[in-house]
C-alpha positions as CSV (number, residue, x, y, z in Angstrom):
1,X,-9.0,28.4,13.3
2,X,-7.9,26.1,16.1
3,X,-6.6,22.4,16.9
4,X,-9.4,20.8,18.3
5,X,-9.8,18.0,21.4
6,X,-10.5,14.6,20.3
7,X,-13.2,13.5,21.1
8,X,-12.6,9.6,23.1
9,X,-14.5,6.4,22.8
10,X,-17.4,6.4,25.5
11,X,-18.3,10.0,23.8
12,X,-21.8,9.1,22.1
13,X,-21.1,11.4,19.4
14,X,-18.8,8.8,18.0
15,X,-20.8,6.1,18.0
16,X,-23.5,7.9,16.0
17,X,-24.3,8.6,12.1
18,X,-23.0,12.0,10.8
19,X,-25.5,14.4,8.7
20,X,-24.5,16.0,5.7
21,X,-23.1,19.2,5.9
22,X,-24.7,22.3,4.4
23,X,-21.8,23.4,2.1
24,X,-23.2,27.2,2.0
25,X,-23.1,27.5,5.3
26,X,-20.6,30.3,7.1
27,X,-19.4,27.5,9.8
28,X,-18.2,25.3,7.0
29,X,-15.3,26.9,6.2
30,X,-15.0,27.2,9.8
31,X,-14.8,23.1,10.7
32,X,-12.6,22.5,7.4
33,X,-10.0,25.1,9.1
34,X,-10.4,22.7,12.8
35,X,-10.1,20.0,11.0
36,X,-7.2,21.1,9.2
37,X,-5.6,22.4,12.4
38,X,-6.5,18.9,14.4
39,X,-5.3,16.6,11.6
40,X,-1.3,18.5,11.3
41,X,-0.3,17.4,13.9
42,X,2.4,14.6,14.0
43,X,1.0,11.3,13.9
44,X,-2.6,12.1,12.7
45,X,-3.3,10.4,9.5
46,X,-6.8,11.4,9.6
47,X,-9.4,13.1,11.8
48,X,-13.1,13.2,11.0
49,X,-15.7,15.8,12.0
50,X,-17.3,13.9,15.2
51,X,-14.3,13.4,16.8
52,X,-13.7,16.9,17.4
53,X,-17.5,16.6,18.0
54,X,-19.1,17.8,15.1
55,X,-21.4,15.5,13.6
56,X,-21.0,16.6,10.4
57,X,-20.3,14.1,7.3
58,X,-16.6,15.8,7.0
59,X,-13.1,14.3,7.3
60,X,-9.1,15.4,7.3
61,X,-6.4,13.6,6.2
62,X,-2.8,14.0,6.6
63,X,-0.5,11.3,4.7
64,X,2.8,11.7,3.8
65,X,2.7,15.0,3.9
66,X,-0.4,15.0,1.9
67,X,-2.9,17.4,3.8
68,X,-6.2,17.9,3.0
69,X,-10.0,17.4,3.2
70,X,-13.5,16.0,2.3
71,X,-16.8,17.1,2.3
72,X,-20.1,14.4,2.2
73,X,-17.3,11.7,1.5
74,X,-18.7,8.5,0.2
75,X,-16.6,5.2,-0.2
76,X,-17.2,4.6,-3.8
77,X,-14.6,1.4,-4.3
78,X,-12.5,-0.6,-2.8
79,X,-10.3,-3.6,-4.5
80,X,-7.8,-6.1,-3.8
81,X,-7.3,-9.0,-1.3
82,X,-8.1,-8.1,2.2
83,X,-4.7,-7.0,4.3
84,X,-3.8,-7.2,7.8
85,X,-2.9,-3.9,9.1
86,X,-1.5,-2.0,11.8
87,X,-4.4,0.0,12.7
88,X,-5.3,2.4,15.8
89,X,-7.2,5.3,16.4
90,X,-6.6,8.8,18.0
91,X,-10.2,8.1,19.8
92,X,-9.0,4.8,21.8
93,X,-6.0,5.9,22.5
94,X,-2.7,3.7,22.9
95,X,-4.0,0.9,21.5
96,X,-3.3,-0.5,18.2
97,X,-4.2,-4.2,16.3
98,X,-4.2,-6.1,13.4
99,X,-7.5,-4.7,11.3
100,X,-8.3,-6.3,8.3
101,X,-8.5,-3.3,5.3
102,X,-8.2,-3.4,1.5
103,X,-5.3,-2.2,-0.1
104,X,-7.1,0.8,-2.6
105,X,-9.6,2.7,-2.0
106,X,-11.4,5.1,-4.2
107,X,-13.7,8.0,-1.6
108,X,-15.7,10.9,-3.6
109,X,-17.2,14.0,-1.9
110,X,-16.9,17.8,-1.9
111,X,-14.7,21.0,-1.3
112,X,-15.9,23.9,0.3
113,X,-16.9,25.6,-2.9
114,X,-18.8,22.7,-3.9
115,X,-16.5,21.0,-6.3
116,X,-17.0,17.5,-6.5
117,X,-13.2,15.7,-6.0
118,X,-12.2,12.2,-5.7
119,X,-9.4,10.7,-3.4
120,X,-8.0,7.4,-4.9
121,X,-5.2,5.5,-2.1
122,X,-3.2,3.0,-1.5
123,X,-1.7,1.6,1.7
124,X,-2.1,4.2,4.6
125,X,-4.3,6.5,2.5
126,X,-6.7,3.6,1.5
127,X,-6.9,2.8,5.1
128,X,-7.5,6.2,6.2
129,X,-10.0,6.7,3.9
130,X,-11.7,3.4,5.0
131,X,-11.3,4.5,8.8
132,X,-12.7,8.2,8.4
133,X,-15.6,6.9,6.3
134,X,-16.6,4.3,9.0
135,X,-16.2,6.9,11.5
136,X,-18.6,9.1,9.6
137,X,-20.9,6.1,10.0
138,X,-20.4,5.7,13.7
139,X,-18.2,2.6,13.5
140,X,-14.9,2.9,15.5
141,X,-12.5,0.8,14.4
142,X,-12.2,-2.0,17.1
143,X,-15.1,-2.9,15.7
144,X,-14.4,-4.6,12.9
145,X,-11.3,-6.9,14.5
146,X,-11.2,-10.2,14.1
147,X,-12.7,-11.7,17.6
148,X,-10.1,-12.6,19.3
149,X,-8.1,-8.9,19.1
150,X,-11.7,-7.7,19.4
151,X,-11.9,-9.7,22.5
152,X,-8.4,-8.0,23.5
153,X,-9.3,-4.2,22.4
154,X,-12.3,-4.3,24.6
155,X,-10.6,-5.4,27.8
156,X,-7.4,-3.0,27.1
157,X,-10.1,-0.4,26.8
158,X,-12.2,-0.8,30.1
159,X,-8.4,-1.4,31.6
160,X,-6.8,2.4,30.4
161,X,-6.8,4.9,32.1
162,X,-8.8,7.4,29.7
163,X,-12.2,5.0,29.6
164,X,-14.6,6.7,31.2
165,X,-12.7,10.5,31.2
166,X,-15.2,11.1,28.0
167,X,-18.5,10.8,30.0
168,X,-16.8,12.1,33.3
């Protein structure tokens, strides 16, 4: 179909819970090929449905060459100790912190012909995973910093030069 814009923090679409998506419907095959398109590109781990403003409980994903999709993802597991990782996000743009994730990750949810399909990571996928989920929630993730970056992301965001573009 088509790369998509992204949508960028101020947008209220990303700040807001996704619904399910109707896997029968004709404009589901539709979103999967967007979000396909949206998430190739270099330096996308992941894209999820609202930030190409859909509000639609749908995600891409795009690690290590590993391209693909999820449908009504849930987060089902995640183990191990807490890391500190690099983390940013294509809807706050130019701005990247320390963001406490765990390490696996274990996501469930659908294909488009209703197969049920589960997604186990490590590293970046576990992250991604963990990012694209919360985004499905409406949780960008600045959010979840540690206060003092949190303290940081907020100022660097009011201070860019994009803030404010998404209502404009």
């Amino acid at each position: 179909m088509a790369e998509r814009p992204i949508r960028l923090f101020g947008d209220p679409i990303l700040t807001s819970p996704t619904d399910p998506v109707d896997l029968s419907s004709l404009r589901t095959s539709e979103l999967v090929a967007d979000l396909l398109d949206t998430v190739k590109l270099p330096g996308r781990a992941g894209v999820a449905a609202n930030q190409i403003g859909v509000g639609l409980r749908a995600f891409s994903y795009n690690i290590d060459g590993t391209i693909g999709y999820l449908l009504n993802p849930r987060l089902l597991k995640v183990w191990g100790e807490p890391e500190e990782m690099s983390e940013g996000c294509l809807s706050v743009p130019g701005l990247t912190y320390p963001r406490l994730r765990y390490p696996h990750a274990l996501a469930e949810g659908f294909t488009m012909e209703g197969e049920r399909i589960e997604i186990e990571g490590e590293g970046l996928m576990a992250q991604a995973l963990q990012h694209e989920l919360d985004h499905l929630e409406g949780i960008l993730y600045f959010q979840g910093l540690e206060p003092e970056h949190k303290k940081d992301a907020l100022k660097a965001i009011r201070e860019s030069e994009w803030f404010g573009a998404a209502s404009s």
